[in-house]
N, C-alpha and C positions, 0 to 999 in steps of 0.2 A: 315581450319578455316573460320571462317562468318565474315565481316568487311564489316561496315556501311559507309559510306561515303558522305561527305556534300558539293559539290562546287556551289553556286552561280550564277557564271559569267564564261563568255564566255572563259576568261583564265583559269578559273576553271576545266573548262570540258575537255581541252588540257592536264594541268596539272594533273588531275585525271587520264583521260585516259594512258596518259604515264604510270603513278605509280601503277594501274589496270595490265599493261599487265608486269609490271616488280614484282607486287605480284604474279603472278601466276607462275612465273620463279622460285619464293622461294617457294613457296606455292603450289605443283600442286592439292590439295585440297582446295583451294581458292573459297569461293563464295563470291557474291557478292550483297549489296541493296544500291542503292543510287539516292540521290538529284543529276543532271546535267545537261549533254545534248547528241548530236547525237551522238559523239566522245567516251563519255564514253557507251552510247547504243550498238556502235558498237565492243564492249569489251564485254558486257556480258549486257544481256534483261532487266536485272531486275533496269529498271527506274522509278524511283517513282516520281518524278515532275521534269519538266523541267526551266533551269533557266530563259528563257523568261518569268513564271509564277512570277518569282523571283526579278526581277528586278526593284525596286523602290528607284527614285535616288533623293536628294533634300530635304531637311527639309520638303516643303509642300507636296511632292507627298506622303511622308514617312507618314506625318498627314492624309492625308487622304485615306489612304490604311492600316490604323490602324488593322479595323475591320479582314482582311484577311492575313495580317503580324501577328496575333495573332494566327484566326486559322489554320495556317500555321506551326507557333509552338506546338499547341496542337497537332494538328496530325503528325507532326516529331517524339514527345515523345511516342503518342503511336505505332507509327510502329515500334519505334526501341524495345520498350519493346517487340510486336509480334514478332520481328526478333530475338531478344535476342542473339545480336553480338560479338564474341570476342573482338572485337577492333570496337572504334568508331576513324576515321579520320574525320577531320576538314580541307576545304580546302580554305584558308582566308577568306572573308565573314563575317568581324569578328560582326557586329549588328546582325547577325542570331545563327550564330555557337557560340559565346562568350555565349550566354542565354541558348543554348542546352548543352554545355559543362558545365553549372554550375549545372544544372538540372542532367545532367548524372553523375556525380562526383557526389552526394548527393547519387545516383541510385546503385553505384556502380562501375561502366562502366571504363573500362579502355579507355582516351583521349588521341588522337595524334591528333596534328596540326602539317600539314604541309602549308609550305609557312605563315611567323607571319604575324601578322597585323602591318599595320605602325604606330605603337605607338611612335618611335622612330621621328616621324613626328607630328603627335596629340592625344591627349588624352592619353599622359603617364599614366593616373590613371589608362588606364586598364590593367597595371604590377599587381596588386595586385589580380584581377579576372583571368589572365592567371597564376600566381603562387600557386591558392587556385586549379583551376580546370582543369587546363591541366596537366596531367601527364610527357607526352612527347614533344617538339618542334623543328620542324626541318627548320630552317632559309635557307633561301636559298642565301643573301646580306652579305657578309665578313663584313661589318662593324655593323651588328645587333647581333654575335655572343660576341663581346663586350660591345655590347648595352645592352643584357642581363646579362652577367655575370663579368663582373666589374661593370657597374652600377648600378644593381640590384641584383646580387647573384642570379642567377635563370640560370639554369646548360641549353643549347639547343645543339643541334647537330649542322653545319655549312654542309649540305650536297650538297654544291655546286648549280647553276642556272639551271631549268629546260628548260631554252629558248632555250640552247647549245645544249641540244641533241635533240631539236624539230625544230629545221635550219639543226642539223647536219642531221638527220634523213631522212629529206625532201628527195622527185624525186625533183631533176632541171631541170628546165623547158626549153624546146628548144625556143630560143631566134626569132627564126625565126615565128614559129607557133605561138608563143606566139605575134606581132606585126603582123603577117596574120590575125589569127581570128578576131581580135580586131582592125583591120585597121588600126595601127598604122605607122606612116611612120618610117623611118631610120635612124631622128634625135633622140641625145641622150636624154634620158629621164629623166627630173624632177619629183620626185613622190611627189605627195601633200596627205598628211596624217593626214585630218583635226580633226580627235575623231571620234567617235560613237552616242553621244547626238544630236538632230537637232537642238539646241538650241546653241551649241557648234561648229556645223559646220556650219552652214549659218557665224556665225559671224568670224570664224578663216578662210575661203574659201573667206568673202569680202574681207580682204587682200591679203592672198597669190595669191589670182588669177588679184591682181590688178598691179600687176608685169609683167605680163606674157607676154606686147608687149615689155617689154625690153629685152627679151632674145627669139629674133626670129631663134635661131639657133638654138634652145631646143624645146622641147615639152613636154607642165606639163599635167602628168598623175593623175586624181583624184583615191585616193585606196576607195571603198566604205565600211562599215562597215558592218557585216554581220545583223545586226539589224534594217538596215535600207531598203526601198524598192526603187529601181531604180527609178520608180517619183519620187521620193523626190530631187534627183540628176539633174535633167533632167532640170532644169534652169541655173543648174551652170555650163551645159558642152557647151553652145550655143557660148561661145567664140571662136574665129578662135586659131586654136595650143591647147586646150584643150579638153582631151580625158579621160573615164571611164572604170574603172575596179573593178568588185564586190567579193568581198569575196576573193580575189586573190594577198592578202599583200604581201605576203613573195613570191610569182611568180615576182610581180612587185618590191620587193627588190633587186632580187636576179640581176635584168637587169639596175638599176637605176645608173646614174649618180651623183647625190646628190639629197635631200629629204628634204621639209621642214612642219617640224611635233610638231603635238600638244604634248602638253607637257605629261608626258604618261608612259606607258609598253613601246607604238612605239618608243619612245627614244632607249633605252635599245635593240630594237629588230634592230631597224636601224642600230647602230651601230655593235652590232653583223655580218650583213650583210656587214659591214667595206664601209657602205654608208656616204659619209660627209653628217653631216645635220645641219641644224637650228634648234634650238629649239623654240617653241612659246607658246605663253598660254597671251587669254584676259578673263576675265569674267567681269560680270556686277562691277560698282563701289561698290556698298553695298558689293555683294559677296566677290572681292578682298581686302575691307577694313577688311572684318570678316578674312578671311584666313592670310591676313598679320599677326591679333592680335593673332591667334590661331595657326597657323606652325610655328614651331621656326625650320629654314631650312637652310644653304646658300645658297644653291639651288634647283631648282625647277625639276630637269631631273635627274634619277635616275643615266646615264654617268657621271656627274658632282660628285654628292650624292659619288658615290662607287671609282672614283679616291680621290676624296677630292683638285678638284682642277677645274679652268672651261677649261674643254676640250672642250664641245662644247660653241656656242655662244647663250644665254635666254635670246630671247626678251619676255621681261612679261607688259602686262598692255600697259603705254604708249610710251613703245619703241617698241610696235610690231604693226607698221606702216609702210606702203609703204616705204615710203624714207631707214629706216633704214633696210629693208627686202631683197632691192634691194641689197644695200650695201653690205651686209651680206652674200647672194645668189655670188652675186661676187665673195668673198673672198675666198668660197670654192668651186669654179671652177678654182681658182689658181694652177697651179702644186707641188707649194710647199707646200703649206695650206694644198693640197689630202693627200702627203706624211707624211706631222706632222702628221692630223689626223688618216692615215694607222696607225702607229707604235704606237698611243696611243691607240687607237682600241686594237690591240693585247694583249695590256698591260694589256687592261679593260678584255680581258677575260681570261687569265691566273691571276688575284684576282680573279673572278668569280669559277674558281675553275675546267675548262673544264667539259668532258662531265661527265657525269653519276650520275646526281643528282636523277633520279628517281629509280636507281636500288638503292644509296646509303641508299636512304629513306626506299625503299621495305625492302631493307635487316634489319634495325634498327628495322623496326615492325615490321618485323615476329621472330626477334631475342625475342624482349619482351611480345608479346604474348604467344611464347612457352615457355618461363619463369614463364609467369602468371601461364599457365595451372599447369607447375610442381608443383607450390606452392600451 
């Protein structure tokens, strides 16, 4: 079978690539054409644009990247009509894929999305565009399989978190080597996990790292984002006890004492790594007044979101300040605070559904593809 494939972002291409090499398992006639990155390259050649080309983040950057976010979609539509795919996959990205999906559903084309959009968070109105043009949806959050079908009558599969079987998956890393290379000394390590925007980390990194002579026992490890270049870093490591590590999250999860991370996927992955952490998240005043009016949320950290309750601690706005940071940071170097959060942790990932979200997914489209053909 041919299956077109769309991911975006740098989670994308994780997630893609999982679900690539667990197609082919059902599939061992599987080809493949898709939008990604190196991850899904190294599953199979056939890359059509990388998502570095793809990434336009921001009301204004979005304005003015108009002109090539259009033909961007023009030329998606015609390669896939060249490729003429049994299945087109969607892999969230939902301002790109949501306009291809409605376009292809007009076309013909049998739609899977995998991983929804968080409408469940904003812009609920696009239930009615994912009910017109997606065939198929495979949720990956226990509580969005009721988001769609109690609250919307709109049927989705619940195939479990793909982050489980891409931590379980992982080589771990020798702890040794791993603070050899990188100079690291033998105290334990805080990992600071400030986003991926530089607009986002200069301002989440002036706090967290303003902490850092209070806990001289420790040493905070900045994770760097794969998006960003090592200068860019290179002012914020000049404090004594603070050290860098690039592209290497889940290495430096896997060694971490506790973590203090913007608010994120990196929630969700932290705690998988059963790391206590902090949650944080500031943006501009204007930004945070828009988002208060437009997210109807209790919480802002996907941990919090999928217990339904505050497991961890979200300093947002004007409580993600020094003073409160320190406090905080404290609280989960506690023995008993490690412990609570251990046993909640576990809890978070038995709702998640353990591992095998990308074979669960594989299996459901290739079950309905070969359905299509019979009919």
């Amino acid at each position: 079978m041919k299956y077109y494939i769309i991911a975006g972002e740098a989670s994308g291409d994780l997630h893609g690539a999982n679900l690539m090499k667990a197609l082919q398992k059902q599939d061992v006639n599987a080809q493949f054409r898709f939008w990604g990155g190196d991850l899904m390259e190294a599953v199979s050649p056939k890359l059509v644009k990388h998502y570095r080309d793809l990434a336009f983040m921001g009301f204004l950057e979005v304005v003015m990247n108009l002109r090539t976010i259009t033909k961007n979609l023009s030329f998606c539509k015609t390669d896939i009509e060249r490729y003429n795919p049994d299945a087109l996959i969607f892999i969230d990205y939902p301002g790109f894929n949501l306009r291809i999906a409605k376009w292809a559903k007009q076309k013909g084309y049998k739609t899977h999305y995998y991983i929804s959009p968080q409408i469940w968070a904003w812009k609920e109105n696009r239930i009615h565009a994912i009910k017109r043009d997606v065939d198929k949806m495979y949720v990956i959050l226990p509580f969005e399989k009721a988001f769609y079908e109690d609250k919307h009558q709109y049927p989705v599969e619940f195939v479990g978190h793909p982050l489980i079987d891409a931590i379980a998956d992982r080589h771990q890393v020798s702890e040794y080597e791993f603070r050899a290379k990188r100079g690291l000394s033998d105290k334990p390590i805080i990992a600071l996990l400030p986003g991926s925007r530089k607009q986002e980390i200069r301002k989440m990194l002036a706090v967290m790292l303003s902490i850092v002579k209070d806990f001289e026992d420790y040493q905070f490890v900045i994770a760097g984002a794969p998006s960003q270049d090592y200068e860019f870093y290179r002012g914020f490591i000049k404090k004594e006890n603070v050290s860098f590590v690039n592209n290497k999250t889940y290495d430096l999860l896997s060694l971490a004492t506790a973590a203090l991370v913007t608010s994120g996927t990196a929630t969700l992955e932290t705690a998988l790594f059963k790391v206590p952490e902090v949650v944080c998240y500031k943006g501009s005043w204007m930004s945070y007044q828009i988002a208060k009016r437009v997210i109807n949320l209790k919480y802002i950290s996907l941990v919090n979101l999928i217990m339904d309750k505050p497991v961890v601690t979200e300093l947002i706005q004007g409580d993600f300040n020094s003073k409160r940071l320190k406090k905080e940071l404290q609280d989960i170097l506690r023995p008993e605070k490690r412990e609570t959060l251990f046993m909640e942790y576990f809890q978070l990932e038995k709702k998640l559904g353990g591992k095998g979200a990308s074979e669960n997914t594989a299996k459901l489209i290739y079950q309905e593809v070969k359905k299509d053909k019979v009919q």
